[in-house]
N, C-alpha and C positions, 0 to 999 in steps of 0.2 A: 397445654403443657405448663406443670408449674414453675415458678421462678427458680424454686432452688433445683431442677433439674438441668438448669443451665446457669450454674453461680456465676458472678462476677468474679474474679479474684483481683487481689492486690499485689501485682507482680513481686515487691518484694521479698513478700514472705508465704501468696498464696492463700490467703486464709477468706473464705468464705463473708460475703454478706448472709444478712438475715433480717429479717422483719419480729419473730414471733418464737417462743418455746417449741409451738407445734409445727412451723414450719422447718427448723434447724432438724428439730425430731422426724422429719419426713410423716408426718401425721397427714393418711389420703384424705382427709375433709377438706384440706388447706388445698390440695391439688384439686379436687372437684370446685372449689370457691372457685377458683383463677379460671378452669376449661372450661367453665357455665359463659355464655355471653353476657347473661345476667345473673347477677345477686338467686340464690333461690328466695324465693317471694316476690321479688323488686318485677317480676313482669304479669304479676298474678295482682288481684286485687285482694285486700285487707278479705282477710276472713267474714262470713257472715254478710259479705256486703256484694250486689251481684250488678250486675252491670246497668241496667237499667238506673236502678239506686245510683249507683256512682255517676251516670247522664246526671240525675237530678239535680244531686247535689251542686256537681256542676255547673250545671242550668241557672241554680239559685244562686251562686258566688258570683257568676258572670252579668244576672241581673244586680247584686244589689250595688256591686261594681260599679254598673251604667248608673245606676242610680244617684251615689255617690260624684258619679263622676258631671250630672247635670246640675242635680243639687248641693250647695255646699250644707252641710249639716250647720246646723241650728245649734254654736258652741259658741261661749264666751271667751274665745281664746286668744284671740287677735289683739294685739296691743294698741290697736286704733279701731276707729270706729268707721272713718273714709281714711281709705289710703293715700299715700302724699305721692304728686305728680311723679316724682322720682321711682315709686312705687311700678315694677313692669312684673307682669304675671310673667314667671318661668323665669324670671331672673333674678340667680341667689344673691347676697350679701353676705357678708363676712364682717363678724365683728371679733374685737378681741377680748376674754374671759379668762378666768383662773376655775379649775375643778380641785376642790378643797378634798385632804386626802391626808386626816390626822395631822400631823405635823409639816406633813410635806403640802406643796403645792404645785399645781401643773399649768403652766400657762399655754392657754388653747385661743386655738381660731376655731369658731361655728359658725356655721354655713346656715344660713337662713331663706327659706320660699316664703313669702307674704307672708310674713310674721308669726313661721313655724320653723323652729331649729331641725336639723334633718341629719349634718352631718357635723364630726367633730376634729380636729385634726390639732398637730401641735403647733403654737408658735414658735418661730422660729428666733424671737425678740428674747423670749424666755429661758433664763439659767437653767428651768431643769426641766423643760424639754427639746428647747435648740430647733424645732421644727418635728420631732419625732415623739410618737406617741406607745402607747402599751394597747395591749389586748384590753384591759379593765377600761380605759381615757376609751375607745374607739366604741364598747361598747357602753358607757355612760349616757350616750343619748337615747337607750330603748328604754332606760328607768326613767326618764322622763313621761313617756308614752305610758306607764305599766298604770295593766289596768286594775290591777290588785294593791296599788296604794292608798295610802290614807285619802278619804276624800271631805271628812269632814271631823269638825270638834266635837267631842264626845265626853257626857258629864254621866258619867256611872251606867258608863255601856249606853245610854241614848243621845240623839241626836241633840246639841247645844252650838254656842256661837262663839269665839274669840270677844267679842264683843261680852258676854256671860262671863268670860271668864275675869275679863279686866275689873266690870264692876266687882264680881267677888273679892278679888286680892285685895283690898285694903282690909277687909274681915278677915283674912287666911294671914294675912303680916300683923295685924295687932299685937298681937302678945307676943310676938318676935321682937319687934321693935322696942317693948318694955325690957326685955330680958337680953337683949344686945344679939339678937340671934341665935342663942344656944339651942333651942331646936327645930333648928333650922336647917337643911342641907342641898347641896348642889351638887349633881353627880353628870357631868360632861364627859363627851369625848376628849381626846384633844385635839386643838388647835393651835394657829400660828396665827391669831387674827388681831390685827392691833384695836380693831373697834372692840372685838370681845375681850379682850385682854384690856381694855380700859375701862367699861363696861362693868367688868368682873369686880375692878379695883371700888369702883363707888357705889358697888355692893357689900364690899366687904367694909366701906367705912360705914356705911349704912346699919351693917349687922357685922359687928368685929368678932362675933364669938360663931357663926355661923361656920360650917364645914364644906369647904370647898376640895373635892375630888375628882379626878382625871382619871378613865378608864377606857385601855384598848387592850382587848385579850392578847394584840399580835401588834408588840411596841420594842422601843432599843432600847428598852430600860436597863438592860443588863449591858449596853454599850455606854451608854452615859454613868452606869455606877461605877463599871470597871476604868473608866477616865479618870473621873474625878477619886478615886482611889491610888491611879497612880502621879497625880497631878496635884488634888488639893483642889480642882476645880470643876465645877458643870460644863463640859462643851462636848458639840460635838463635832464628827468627823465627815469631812467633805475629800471625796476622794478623786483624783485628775488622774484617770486611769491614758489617758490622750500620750501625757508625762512618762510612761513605768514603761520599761524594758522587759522589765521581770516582775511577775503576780504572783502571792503564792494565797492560795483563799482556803481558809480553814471552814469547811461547814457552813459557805458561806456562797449564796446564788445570787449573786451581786448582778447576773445579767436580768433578773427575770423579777425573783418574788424580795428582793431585800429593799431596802429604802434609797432613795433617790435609782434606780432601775434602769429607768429611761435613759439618763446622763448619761451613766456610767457604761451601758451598754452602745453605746451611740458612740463615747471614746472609747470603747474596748474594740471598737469593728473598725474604726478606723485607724487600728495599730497591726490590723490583720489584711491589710488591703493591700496586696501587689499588681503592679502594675507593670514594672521592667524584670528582669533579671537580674538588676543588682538593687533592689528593695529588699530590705530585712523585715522581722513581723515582732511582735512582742511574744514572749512566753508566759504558760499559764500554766502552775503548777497547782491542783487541786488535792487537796487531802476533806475525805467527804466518808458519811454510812450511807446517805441516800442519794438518790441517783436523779439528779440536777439535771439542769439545761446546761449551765454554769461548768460541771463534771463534766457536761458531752463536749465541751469544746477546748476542753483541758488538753495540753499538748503531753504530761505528765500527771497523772490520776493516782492516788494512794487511795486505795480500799478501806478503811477501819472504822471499828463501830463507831456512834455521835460521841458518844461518852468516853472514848479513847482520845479524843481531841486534844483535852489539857496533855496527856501522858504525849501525845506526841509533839506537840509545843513543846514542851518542854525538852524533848530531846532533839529539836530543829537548834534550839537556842543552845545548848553543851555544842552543837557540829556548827554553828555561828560562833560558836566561840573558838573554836579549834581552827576555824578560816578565818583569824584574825580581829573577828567582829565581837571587840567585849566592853564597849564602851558605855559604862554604867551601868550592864546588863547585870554583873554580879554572877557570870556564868562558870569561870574558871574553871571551878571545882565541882560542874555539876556532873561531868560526864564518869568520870568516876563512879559513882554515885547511881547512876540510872542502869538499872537490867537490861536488856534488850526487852523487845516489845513484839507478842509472836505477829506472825504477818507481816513486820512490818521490818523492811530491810533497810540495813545500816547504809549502804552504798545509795542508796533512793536519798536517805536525808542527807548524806555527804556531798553529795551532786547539785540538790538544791541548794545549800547551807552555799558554797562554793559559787553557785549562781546569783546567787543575792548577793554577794561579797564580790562580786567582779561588777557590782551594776550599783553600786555608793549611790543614794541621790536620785535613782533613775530606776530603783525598784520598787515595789510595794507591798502590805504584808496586810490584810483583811481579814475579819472575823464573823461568821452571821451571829443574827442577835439572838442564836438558839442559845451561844455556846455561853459559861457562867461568868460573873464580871471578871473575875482571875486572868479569865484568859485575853479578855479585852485590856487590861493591863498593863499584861507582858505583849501584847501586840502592840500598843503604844512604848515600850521600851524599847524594844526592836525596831521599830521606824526611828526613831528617834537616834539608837545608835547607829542606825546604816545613810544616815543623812538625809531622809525620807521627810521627817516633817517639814512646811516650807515649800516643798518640789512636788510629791504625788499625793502626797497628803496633807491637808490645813485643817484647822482645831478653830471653830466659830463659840463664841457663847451665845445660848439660845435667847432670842429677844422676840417677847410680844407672844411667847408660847405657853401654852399649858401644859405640861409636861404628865405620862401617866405616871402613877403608881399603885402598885397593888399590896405596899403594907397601906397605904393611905384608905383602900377601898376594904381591909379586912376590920381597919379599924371600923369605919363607916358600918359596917356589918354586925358588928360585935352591940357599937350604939343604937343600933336600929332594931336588933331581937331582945335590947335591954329595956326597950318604949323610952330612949332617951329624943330621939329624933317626931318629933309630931308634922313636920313638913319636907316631902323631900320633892325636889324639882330634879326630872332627868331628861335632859336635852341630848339628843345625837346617838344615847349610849342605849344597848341593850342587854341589859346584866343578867337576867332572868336566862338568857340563854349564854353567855358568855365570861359570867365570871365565875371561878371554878368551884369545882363542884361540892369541898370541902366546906365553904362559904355557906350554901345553902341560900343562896340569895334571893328565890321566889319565897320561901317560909318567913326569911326575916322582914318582909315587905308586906307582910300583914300584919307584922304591930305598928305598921305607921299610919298614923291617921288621914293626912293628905296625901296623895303622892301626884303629883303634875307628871305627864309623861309629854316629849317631842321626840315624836317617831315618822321615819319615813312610813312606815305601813301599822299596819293592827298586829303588832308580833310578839312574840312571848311574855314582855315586859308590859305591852300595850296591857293586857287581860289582865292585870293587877294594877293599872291605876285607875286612879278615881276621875280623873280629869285626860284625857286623851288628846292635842295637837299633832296636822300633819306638819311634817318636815320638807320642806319646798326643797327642791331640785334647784344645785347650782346657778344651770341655767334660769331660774325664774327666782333671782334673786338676786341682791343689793348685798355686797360685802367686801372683804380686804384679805388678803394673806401675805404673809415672808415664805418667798422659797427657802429651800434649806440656805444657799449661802448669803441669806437675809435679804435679796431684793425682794423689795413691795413691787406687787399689786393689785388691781382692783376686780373683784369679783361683778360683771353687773347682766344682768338679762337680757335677754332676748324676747321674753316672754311674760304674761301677769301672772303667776301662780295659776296652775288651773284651777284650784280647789281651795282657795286662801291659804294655801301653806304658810309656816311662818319658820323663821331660820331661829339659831340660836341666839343672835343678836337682837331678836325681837325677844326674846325670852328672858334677857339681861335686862334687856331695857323697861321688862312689866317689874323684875326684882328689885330698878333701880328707880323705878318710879318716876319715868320717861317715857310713858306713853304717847305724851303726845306728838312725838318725832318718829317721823318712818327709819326704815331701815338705812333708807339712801339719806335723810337729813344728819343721822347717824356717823354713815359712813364719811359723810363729808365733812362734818363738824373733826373727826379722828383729823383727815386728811388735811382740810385747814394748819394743823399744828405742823404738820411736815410740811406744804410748800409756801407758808407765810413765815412763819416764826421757826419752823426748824432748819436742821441744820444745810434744808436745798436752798434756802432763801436767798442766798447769794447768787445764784447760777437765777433764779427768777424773779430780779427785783422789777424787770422792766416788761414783764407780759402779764402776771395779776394771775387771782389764782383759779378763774375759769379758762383761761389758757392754759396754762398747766394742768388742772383738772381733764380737760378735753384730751389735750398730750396725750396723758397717762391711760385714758380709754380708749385711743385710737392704738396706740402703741401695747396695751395690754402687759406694760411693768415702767416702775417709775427709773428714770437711767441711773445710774452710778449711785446707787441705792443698796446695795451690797454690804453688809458687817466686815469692817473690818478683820482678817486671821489674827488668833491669839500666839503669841508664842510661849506655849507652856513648855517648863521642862520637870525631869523626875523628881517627886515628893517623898517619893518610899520604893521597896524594894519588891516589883512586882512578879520577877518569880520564884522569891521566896513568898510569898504568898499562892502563887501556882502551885509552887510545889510541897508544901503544907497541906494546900486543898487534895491536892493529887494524892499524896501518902493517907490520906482520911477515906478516901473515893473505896466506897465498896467493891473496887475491882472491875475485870471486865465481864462482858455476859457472856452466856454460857449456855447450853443445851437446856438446863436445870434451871436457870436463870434470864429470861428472856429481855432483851431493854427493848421499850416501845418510845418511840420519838413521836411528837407531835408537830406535824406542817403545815405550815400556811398551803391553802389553794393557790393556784398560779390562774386558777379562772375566778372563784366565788371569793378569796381572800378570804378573811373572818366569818364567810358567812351573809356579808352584805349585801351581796349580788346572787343570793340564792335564789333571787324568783326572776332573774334574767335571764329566758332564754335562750339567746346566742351563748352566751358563758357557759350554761348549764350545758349545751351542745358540740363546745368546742373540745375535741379531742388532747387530752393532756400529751403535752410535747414529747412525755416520758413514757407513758403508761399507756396512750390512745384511749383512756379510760372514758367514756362520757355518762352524764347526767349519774352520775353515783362517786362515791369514794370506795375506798377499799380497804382489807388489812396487806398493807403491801407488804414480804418478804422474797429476799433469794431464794430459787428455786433446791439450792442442799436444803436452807433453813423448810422448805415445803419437806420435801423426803423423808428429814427430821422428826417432821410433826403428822406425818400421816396424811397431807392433805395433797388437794389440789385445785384448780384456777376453779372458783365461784362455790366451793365450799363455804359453807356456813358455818363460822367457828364463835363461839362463846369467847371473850375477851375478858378477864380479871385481872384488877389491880387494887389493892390495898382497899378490899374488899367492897368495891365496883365492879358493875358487870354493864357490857353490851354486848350486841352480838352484830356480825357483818361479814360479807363473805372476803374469801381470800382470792389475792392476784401476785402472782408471781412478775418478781422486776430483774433481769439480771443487770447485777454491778451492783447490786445491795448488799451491805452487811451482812456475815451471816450473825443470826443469833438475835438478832435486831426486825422489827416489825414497826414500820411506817403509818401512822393513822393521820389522816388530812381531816385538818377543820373544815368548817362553815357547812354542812349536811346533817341529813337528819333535822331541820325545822320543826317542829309544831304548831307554827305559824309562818305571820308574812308572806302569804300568797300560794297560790295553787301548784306552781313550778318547785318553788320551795319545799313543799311539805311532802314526802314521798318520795323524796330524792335522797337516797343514803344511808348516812346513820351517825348519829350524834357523839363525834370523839369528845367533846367536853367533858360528859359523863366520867371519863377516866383522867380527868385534867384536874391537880389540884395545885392550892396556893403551894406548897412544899416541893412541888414535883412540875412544875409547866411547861417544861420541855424536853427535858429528858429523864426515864425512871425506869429503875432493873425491879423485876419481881412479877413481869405481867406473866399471865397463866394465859394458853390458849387450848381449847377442847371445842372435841369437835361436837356439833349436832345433831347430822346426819340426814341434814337440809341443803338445796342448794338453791345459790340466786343468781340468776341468768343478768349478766351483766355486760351491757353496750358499749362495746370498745370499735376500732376503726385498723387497729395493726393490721390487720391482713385484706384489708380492703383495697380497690383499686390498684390492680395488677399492670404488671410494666409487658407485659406481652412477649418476655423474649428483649427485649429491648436491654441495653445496659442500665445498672443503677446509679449509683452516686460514683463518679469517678472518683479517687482522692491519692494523694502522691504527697511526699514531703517537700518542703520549700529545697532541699537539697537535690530532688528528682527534677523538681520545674526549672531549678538553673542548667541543668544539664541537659535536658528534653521539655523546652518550654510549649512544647505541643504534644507533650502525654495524651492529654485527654482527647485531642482529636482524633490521634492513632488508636487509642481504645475503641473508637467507634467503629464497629463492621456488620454494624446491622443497615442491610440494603434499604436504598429510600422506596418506600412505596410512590409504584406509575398515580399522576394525580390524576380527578379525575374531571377536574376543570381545567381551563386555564389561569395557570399559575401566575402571582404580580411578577411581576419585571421591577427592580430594583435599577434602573440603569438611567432616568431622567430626573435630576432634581435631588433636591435632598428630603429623605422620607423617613417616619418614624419607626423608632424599633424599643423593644424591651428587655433587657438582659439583666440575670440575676446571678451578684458577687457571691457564691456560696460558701466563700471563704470569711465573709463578712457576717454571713446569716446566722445567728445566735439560737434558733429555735424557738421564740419567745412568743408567737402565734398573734401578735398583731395586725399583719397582712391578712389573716383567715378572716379577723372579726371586720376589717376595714372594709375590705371587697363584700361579707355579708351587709353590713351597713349602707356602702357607696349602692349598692344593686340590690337592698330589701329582698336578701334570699332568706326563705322561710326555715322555722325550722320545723321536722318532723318525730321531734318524740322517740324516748328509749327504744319503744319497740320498734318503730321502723328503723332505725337505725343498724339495731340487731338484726334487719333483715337485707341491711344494705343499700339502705335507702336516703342515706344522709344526701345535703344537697346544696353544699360548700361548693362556688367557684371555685376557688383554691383550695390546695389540700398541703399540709405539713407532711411529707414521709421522714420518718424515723427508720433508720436501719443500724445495726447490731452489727461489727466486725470482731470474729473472735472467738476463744470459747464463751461457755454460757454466764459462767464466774463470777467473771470480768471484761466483761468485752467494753472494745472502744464503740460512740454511738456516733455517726453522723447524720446530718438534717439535709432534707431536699424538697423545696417547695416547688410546687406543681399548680401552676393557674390554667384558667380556661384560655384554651391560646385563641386570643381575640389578634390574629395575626392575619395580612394580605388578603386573603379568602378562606375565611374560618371553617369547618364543614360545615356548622350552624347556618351559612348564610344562605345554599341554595336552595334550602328545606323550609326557609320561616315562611311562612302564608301569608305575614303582615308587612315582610321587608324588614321587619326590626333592627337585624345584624344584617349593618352599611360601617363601609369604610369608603374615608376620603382616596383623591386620587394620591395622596400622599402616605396612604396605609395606616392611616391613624382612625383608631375605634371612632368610630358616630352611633354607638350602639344608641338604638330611639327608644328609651323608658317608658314606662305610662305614665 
């Protein structure tokens, strides 16, 4: 029976759950999927392959297994050569680390077997992760493992030494150093590193005329510009979501894919956490085109394109002004003045406006860093006059950071197809595929005569330089970071490089002509100046500074190490500048006029976790999309265009073309089509390449995240695409209960009278809960954000495999836990809720009376003993 023949409702208003288009549409595939016991295929073997074969193969994993499992292979991995008495097989250690992540940083605990890191978790010592981690932080320890990274230094595509490379630079710097560096260049990530940021600096006195550039396709550049335009100042914003009553997030998935994540999501869950009946929750008013994690848990969701954003700022701030709130805002006069705006109703922003103004101090008002600096502006005047900065929001200036920019990397471009640049050194960054497409940035990379690349793998950028380094893995490295609200600290290993990686800090220090100090002599020499002669020294005069040092690495961040909040206030007049930009704005899009938005992944990011397969495999929170991107649109915007889900449509813009198939998302834009970065590779690893299709291509310096004029046509092709929505069926069972805080004070046992689905007779005997105190596991689904870091953790803590697009599509995925998404409402617009589903590793699992090896044991206390290999 399928699920939607027996809907759940929401007694208030009655309206249907749903998973899927096909399933709301009663499409009979959907009902055959759920009535089959199994998946079609999932009880059959792979095509072409017959059973005897599949023994074999068998056969072979199982020996090479044993094999493994008597002898240890023959690797240089091990950080010692005899283990130290302390040293006990099968028992892990924990140490404390920072995972380096552009600007930000994540301070982590990893978990270590005989001097092999295994698992990764947050520290809980750490500003910005407090103990909790992201889907990206849990799976960062399989790029460790990958066996498609760089493994060796490479001098014009053949094998070479680091050692080769040292002695050349003093011949590669010669005529630099006569000519003060003019052609000379350095094109990084960025970073928050004080040793590379000092590094950097005795580079640059070295070569004063050299070009130092910072690139990250997916940065808050347009958050740091719109500040310092309404302030006069560089900082940026650190947000105390723990503090706010009231959120209003413009374009902006502050739970999930925006900077600082982790935090901020970790205080957002604990302002939704009821416990009595007279507990209150925070509210969260979203105005969004694409359809968020952030959107799903919106109490209040506004529909409108990306690029309507400023027009509707602007008209929040005229209804903030009309509810009292015009304190330097300069809004008086604006409401007069503004049209209505279709879609989008007057009474939605009077309600919010009037919400923010009843909560002075105790609201807050965010921006993602899609939207243009204007609007990040007037989001700082707005906080500003409703008494917000200070309380939900502080304003840090950036210390020890490299900051991107992309007029900085066009210039860089423009020098470099001039034959002005003869040496250019690229640590971290890889441009060749990420910086936009206008730039041309593989072409201009062949008038430079050197070019030094540090790359984690051999990837787009690799094939154009002349010199090739790998890039070491956090974990197997020596370094420093500033979280965002400035606390240090120190990055250090677990492990020796497997492969002589080298960081960027070894890469500063060949430029600054400091070889002969490692990276950790480095790191300490920075750190020296903080806990002797800086400003901790007072708090450490009486323990010396390997006491302190040691501190700092057991603890994994140095204490009361934090920047200072600035207290900026307004310079200029930020939404007359909104609303300038807005009257300029070519309007909104239209049938005739399509806007395509460009997004970050929530699993691959930029791109840089495109040969991780857990990521590649984890089902988008939103979409259940896996191992592909898509051209995402609402399904009117589908009807519109002729198409439907894994049609293959032609994409043009300002005369680019790609092609990719289409997925329909309801609660999107209409008019509006959604393209996720980081797919489409041509390099960087086998998971990588064949996975998607390359939105850069349509990405340019003029246009980087929002731009009206795309053309979609169709093919007349289609591409079978591995999604998960209608997988794993609830049998008849209910779905996600949900009721409003105003239900649960009145019927704080809703959800248990919802249940009337009979307990099936067991057919063991059931634990007895009734001796002792015994463990249990419950999940606050009020608190759960849909953010898919439980998915990657339990793949991680339990080494589940993954199986590839195509089994997937067959149903074969084979996640412990599983994320459900479900859809209440029409197709439109509907509200979205999240319900995660683990393997109930509970009293008597059914798993347990089945295993042949005993594996699945529990204590007499009902706590998992699950026995690993």
């Amino acid at each position: 029976m399928s699920e939607l023949s027996e809907p759940t409702t929401r007694e208030k208003d009655g309206r249907i759950q749903w998973r899927s288009l096909e399933q709301l549409a009663g499409d009979p595939k959907v009902s055959d999927f759920y009535e089959r016991e199994f998946p079609v295929g999932a009880s059959e073997p792979p095509e072409g392959v017959s059973r005897r074969t599949m023994m074999s193969l068998l056969g072979a994993s199982l020996s090479m297994a044993g094999l493994a499992g008597c002898r240890r292979p023959v690797e240089r991995i091990v950080p010692f050569a005899l283990a130290p008495e302390e040293i006990l097989p099968g028992m892990p250690r924990r140490y404390a680390t920072t995972m380096l992540f552009g600007v930000e940083s994540f301070g982590v605990v990893a978990e270590s077997h005989e001097g092999r890191p295994t698992k990764v978790e947050g520290n809980p010592n750490h500003p910005s992760t407090l103990g909790g981690s992201s889907a990206l932080i849990q799976a960062s320890i399989l790029q460790l493992y990958d066996p498609d990274r760089s493994q060796r230094v490479l001098h014009d595509g053949a094998p070479a030494t680091w050692e080769e490379l040292v002695t050349a630079m003093p011949g590669l710097l010669a005529s630099h150093e006569a000519d003060g560096g003019a052609g000379l260049a350095v094109l990084t990530d960025s970073f928050s590193s004080p040793t590379a940021t000092r590094l950097a600096a005795v580079v640059r006195e070295r070569f004063p005329s050299a070009r130092f550039v910072a690139h990250e396709p997916v940065s808050d550049e347009n958050v740091w510009k719109g500040i310092a335009g309404a302030t006069g100042r560089t900082l940026r914003p650190l947000h105390h979501l723990d503090r706010a009553r009231v959120i209003l997030a413009l374009d902006s998935d502050f739970l999930v894919t925006e900077t600082d994540a982790v935090r901020q999501a970790r205080a957002f869950a604990g302002g939704r956490r009821v416990t009595a009946d007279s507990d209150s929750m925070n509210r969260l008013w979203v105005v969004e085109g694409c359809r968020s994690s952030t959107g799903a848990n919106a109490d209040h969701r506004l529909r409108v394109a990306t690029s309507q954003v400023p027009a509707v700022l602007l008209r929040i701030a005229a209804a903030l002004s009309a509810a009292g709130v015009d304190s330097g805002l300069g809004a008086a006069g604006l409401a007069a003045e503004l049209a209505p705006l279709p879609g989008v109703d007057p009474e939605w922003l009077r309600a919010l406006a009037e919400d923010l103004a009843a909560h002075r101090g105790s609201s807050l008002v965010l921006a993602g860093r899609r939207q243009p600096p204007e609007v990040h502006a007037a989001v700082f005047a707005i906080n500003l006059a409703l008494g917000n900065v200070g309380t939900t929001v502080e304003y840090l200036e950036p210390k020890d950071a490299t900051l991107p920019s992309a007029a900085a990397l066009a210039d860089l471009v423009r020098a470099m197809a001039a034959g002005e640049i003869a040496t250019l050194v690229i640590a971290g960054a890889n441009p060749c595929y990420t910086a936009p497409a206008d730039l041309d940035f593989s072409t201009a990379l062949g008038s430079v005569a050197t070019v030094i690349h540090l790359g984690y793998s051999v990837d787009e950028t690799a094939a154009h330089a002349h010199w090739h380094v790998p890039l070491a893995h956090y974990l197997e490295s020596w370094g420093d970071a500033r979280a965002l609200d400035g606390s240090l600290s120190v990055v250090q290993p677990l492990i020796e490089p497997l492969y002589g990686a080298k960081t960027t800090i070894d890469v500063l220090a060949l430029l600054a002509g400091q070889t002969e100090s490692s990276s950790l002599q480095l790191v300490r020499e920075t750190w020296r100046s903080y806990l002797d002669q800086g400003p901790f020294a007072s708090t450490l005069d009486d323990v010396g500074f390997e006491a302190a040092w040691n501190r700092v690495l057991h603890d994994g961040v140095l204490t009361d190490s934090a920047i200072v909040p600035a207290t900026p206030s307004l310079a200029s007049e930020p939404l007359a500048a909104l609303s300038a930009s807005s009257s300029e704005a070519p309007g909104a899009p239209s049938a005739d006029r399509l806007e395509v938005v460009f997004a970050v992944s929530p699993s691959l990011f930029d791109g840089r976790f495109a040969n991780n397969g857990w990521l590649q495999e984890l089902p988008d929170s939103m979409t259940k999309l896996t191992w592909d991107n898509a051209a995402l649109l609402s399904p009117a915007t589908a009807r519109a265009l002729g198409v439907a889900n894994e049609d293959v449509v032609r994409l043009g813009l300002a005369g680019r073309e790609v092609e990719g198939p289409v997925w329909q998302v309801p609660g999107l834009a209409d008019h509006s089509v959604v393209l996720v970065l980081g797919y489409g590779r041509t390099a960087g690893g086998q998971l990588a390449v064949g996975s998607g299709f390359d939105a850069y291509r349509l990405r340019t310096s003029q246009a980087p995240d929002v731009a009206l004029g795309l053309t979609v046509s169709r093919t007349g092709r289609k591409h079978e695409i591995a999604q998960t929505q209608d997988h794993g069926g609830m049998e008849g069972r209910p779905l996600v209960i949900a009721g409003t805080l105003a239900e649960y004070r009145q019927r704080p046992a809703f959800a248990q009278e919802a249940v009337e689905v009979e307990r099936p007779q067991s057919l063991w005997k059931e634990f007895v809960f009734d001796k002792g105190y015994q463990w249990g596991m419950s999940i606050d689904l009020n608190a759960c954000v849909g953010c898919n870091a439980c998915v990657v953790a339990c793949q991680s803590e339990n080494n589940v495999p993954v199986v590839g697009r195509d089994q997937v599509r067959r149903g074969r995925e084979m996640h412990w836990l599983r994320l459900d998404r479900y859809f209440v409402g029409e197709e439109a617009d509907p509200e979205a809720v999240f319900q995660p589903l683990p393997c109930m590793h509970c009293e008597n699992a059914p798993c347990e009376p089945v295993c042949p090896v005993g594996a699945t044991v529990h204590s007499d206390e009902g706590l998992n003993d699950m026995v690993y290999n």
